[in-house]
C-alpha positions as CSV (number, residue, x, y, z in Angstrom):
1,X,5.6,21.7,11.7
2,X,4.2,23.3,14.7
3,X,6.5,22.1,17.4
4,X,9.7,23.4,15.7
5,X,9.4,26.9,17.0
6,X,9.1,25.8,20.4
7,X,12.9,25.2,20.4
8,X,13.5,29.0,20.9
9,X,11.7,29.0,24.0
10,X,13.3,26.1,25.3
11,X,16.5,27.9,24.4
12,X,15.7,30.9,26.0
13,X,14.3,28.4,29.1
14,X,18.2,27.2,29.0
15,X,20.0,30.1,28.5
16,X,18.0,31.5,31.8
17,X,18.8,28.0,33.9
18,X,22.6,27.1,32.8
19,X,24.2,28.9,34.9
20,X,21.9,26.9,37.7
21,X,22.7,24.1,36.1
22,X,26.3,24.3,36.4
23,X,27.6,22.6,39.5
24,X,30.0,23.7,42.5
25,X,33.4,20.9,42.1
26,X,35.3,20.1,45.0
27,X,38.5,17.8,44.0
28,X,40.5,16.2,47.0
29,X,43.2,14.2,45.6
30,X,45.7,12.3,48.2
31,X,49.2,13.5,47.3
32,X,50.9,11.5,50.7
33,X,49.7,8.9,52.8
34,X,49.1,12.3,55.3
35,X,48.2,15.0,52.7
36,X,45.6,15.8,50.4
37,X,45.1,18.7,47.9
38,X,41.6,20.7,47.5
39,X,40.3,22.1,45.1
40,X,37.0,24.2,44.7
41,X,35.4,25.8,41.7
42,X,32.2,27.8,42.1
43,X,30.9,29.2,39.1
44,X,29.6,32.8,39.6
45,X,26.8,34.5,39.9
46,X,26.6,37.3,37.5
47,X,29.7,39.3,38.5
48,X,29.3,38.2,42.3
49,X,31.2,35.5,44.1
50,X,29.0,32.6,46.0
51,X,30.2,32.5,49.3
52,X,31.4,29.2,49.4
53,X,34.2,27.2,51.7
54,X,35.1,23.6,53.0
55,X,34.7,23.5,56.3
56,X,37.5,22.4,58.7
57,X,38.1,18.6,59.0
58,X,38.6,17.1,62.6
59,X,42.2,15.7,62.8
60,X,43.0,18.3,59.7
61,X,44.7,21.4,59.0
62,X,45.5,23.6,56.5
63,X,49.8,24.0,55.6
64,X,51.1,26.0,52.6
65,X,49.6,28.7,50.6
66,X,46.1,29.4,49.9
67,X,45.6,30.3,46.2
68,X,42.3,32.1,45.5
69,X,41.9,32.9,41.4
70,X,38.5,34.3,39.2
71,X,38.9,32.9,35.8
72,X,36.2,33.3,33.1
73,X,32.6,33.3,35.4
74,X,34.5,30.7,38.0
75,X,35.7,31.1,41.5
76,X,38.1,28.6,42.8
77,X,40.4,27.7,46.1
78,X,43.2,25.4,46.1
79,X,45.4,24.2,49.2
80,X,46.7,21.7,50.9
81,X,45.5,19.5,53.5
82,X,47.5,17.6,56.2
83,X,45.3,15.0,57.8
84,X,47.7,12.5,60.1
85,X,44.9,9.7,60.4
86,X,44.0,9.9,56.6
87,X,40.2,10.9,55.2
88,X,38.4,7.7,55.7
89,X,35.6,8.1,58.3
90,X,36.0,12.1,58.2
91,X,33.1,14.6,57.4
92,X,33.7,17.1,54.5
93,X,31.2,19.7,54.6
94,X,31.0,22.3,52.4
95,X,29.9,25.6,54.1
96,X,27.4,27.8,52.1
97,X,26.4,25.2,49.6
98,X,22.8,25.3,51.5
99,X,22.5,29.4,50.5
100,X,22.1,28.7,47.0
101,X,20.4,26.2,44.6
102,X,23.6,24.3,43.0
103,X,24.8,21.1,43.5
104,X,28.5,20.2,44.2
105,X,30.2,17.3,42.7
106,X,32.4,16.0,44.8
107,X,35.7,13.7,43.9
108,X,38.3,11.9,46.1
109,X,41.4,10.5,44.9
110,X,43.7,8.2,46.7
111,X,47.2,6.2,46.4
112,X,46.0,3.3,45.7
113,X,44.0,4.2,42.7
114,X,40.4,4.2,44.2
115,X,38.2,7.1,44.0
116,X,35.3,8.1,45.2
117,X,32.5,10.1,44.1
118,X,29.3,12.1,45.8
119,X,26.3,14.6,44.6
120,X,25.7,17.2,47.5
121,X,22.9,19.6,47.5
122,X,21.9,22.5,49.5
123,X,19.7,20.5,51.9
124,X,22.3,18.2,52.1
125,X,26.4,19.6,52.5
126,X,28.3,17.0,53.6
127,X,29.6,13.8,52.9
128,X,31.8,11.2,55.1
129,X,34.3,9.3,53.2
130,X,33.9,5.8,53.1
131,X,36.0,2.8,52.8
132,X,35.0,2.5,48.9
133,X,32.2,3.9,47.3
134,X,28.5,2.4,47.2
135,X,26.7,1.0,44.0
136,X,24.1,3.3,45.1
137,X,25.9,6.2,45.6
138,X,27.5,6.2,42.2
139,X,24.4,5.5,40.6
140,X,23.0,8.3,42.1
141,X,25.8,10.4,40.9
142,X,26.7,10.0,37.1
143,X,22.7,9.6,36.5
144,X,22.4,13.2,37.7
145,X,25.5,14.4,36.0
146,X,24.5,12.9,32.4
147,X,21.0,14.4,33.1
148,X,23.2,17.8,33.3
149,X,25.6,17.1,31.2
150,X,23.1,16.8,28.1
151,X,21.0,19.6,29.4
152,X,24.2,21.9,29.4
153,X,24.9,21.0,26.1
154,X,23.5,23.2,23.8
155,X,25.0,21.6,20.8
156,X,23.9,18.5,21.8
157,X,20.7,19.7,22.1
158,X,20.9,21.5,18.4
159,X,21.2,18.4,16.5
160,X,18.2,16.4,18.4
161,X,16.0,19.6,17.9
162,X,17.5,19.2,14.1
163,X,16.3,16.1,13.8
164,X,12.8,16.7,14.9
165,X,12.5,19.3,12.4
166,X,14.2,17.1,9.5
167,X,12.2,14.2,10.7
168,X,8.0,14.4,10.4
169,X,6.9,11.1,11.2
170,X,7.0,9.5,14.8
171,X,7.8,6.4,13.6
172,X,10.3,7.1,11.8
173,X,11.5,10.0,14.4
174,X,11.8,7.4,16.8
175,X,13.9,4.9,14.9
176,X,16.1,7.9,14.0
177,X,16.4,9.1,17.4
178,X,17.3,4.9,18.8
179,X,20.1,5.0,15.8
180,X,21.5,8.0,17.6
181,X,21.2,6.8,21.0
182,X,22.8,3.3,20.3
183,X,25.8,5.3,18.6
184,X,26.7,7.7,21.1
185,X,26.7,5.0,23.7
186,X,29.3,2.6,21.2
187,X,31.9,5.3,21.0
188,X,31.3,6.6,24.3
189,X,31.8,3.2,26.1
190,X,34.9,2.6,23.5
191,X,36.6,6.0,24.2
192,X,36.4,5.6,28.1
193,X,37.3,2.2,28.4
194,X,40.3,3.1,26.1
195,X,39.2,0.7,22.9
196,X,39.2,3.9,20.9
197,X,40.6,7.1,21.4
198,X,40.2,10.4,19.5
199,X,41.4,13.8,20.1
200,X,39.2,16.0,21.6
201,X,38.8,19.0,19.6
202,X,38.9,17.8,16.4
203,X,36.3,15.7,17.7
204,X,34.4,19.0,19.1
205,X,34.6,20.4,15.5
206,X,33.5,17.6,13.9
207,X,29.8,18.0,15.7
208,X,29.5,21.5,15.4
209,X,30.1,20.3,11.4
210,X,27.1,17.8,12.1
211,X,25.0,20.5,13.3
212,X,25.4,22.5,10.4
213,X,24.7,19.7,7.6
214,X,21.7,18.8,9.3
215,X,20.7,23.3,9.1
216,X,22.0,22.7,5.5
217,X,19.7,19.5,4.9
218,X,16.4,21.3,6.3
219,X,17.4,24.4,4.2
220,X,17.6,22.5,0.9
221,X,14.5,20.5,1.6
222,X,12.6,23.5,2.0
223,X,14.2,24.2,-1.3
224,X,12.5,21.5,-3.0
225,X,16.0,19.4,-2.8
226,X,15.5,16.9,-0.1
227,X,18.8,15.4,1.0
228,X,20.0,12.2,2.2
229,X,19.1,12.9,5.9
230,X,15.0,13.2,5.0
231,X,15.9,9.6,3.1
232,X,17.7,8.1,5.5
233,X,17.7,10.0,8.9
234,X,18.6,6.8,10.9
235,X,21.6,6.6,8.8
236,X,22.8,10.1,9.1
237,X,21.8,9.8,13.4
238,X,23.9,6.6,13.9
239,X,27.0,8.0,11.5
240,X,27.1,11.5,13.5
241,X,25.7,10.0,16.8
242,X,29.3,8.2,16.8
243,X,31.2,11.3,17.0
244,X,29.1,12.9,19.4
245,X,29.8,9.4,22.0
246,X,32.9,11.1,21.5
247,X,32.2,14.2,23.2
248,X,30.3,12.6,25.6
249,X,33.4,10.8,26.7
250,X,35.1,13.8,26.6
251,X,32.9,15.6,29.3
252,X,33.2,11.7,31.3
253,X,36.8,12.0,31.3
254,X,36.8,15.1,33.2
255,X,34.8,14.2,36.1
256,X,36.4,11.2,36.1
257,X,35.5,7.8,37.0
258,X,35.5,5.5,39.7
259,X,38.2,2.6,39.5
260,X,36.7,0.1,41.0
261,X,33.0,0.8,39.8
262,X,34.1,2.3,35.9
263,X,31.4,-0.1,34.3
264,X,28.5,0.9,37.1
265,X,29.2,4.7,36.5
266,X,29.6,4.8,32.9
267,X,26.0,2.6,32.6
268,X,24.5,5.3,34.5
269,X,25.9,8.2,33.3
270,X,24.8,7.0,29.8
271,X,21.1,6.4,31.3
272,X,21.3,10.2,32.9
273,X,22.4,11.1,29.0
274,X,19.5,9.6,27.9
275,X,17.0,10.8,30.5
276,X,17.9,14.6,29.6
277,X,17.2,13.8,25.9
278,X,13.9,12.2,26.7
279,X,13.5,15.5,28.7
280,X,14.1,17.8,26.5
281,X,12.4,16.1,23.4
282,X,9.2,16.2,25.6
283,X,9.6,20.0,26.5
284,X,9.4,20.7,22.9
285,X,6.7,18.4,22.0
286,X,4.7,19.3,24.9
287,X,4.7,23.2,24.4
288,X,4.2,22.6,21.0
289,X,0.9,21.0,21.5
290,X,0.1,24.1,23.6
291,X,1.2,26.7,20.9
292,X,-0.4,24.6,18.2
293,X,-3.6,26.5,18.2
294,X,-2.2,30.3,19.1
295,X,-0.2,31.0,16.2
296,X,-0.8,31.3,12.5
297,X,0.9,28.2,10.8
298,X,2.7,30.7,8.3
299,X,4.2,32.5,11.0
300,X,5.5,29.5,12.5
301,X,6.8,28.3,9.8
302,X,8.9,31.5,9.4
303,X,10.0,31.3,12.3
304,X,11.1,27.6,12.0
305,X,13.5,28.4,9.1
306,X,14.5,31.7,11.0
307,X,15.3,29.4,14.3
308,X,17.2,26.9,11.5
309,X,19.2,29.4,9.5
310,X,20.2,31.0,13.4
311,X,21.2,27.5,14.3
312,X,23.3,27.0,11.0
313,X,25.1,30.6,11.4
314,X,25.7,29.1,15.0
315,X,27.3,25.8,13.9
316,X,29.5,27.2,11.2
317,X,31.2,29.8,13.5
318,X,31.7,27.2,16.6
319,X,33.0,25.0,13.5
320,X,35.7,27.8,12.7
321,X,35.9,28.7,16.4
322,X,37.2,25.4,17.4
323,X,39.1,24.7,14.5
324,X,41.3,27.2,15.6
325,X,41.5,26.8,18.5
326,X,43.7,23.1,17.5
């Protein structure tokens, strides 16, 4: 029981490092053989802009409006680019990228379909644009971004902290946690290679219901009326684990993929998925092991169904919250 309450530090932790979390996007998509649109969102900083621009491009320059907008925490630039040689061999750098401690994800759309895809950093602004896309590179890329993805994810990260709680043996912990793992990666593998397809926010309901039957579960066991989940938690894991492959295809399909490397990406975003599971499951364990001698076992325990009851209150409004907003 001792590592449960170590979830509302790690939420604190996250609440803290989102917004670092969050990357810069830069989006260049060709619209002609000779133009190109940008586009570049930088998430704020508090109620301050990052200073944050694309530098010029040799052989490129700038026609038609420049549209500057602040929406909801986000900066972001869009305009059009003329470039009479193309992109392909040119240097994007992004000018004050290396002032702060985001990355940028950056996406290149052409005519013919192809797409390319880079991480930039601040020790590292610029990218040249290559013929097509290394293995490498897009390795790099969606492993990072399902690392982030998952670690932005807070109700993601709900339901595995509900399962630790629910679940009291390793062995069977790990089992349950495998079930979930090999069901998020079905649906998400079916939903962006188009086998399946499911609305989105129905879809985003539907886990914020899972969240709450699993606060539901742990409040009835404490009861003294375990549920199905403490019977069969691998069960309940693979059946919801399918809906939340769901959402991770959802977040997939907005950065987009790579044409000609879909397979390569979506392996390794699914790998960065499970790398930020594995990292937050070990957060938890391992502070818990520090705080498993510092605080009174009744305490914690109150606690625990205070952090549980929180998490359920949580669940059933996002429930309502995105039922409506269908």
């Amino acid at each position: 029981m001792f590592y449960k309450i170590v979830f509302l530090f790690t939420f604190l932790f996250s609440l803290a490092q989102a917004d670092l979390i969050r990357p810069v996007y830069l989006e260049v998509i060709q619209k002609t053989p000779d133009s190109y649109a940008l586009f570049l969102k930088v998430p704020a900083k508090g109620d301050a802009k990052t200073p944050m621009k694309v530098n010029a491009i040799e052989g490129c320059e700038e026609k038609g409006e420049h549209v500057r907008e602040s929406k909801k925490g986000v900066y972001s630039d869009r305009y059009t680019l003329v470039c009479a040689q193309g992109l392909k061999g040119k240097t994007i750098e992004v000018q004050g990228l290396e002032n702060t401690k985001r990355d940028l994800l950056l996406r290149l759309e052409f005519l013919d379909s192809t797409s390319q895809s880079a991480l930039l950093d601040p020790l590292h602004n610029s990218y040249t644009v290559k013929e097509r896309t290394p293995s490498a590179q897009v390795m790099k890329t969606y492993t990072w971004l399902g690392i982030t993805h998952i670690l932005m994810g807070f109700d993601h990260l709900c339901f595995v902290f509900l399962l630790l709680v629910i679940v009291k043996n390793m062995r069977r912990l790990l089992w349950t946690i495998t079930a979930f793992t090999l069901a998020h990666s079905i649906t998400m593998a079916a939903s962006t290679l188009g086998v399946v397809h499911l609305p989105q926010q129905p879809v985003e309901a539907m886990i914020a219901l899972s969240i709450l039957f699993l606060a539901m579960e742990i409040v009835h066991e404490e009861q003294g009326k375990p549920g199905i989940t403490s019977r069969y938690p691998w069960l309940i894991a693979f059946t919801f684990g399918l809906l939340h492959g769901f959402g991770f295809a959802g977040a997939l399909a907005e950065i987009g993929l790579p044409q000609e490397a879909i397979t390569l990406a979506l392996i390794f975003f699914n790998i960065g998925v499970e790398l930020g599971q594995l990292i937050f499951v070990t957060i938890v364990v391992f502070v818990a092991l520090l705080l498993r001698h510092l605080i009174d076992a009744k305490l914690m325990e109150k606690v625990e169904m205070f952090i549980v009851y929180g998490i359920g209150g949580l669940s059933a409004f996002w429930v309502f919250d995105r039922i409506l907003a269908f």
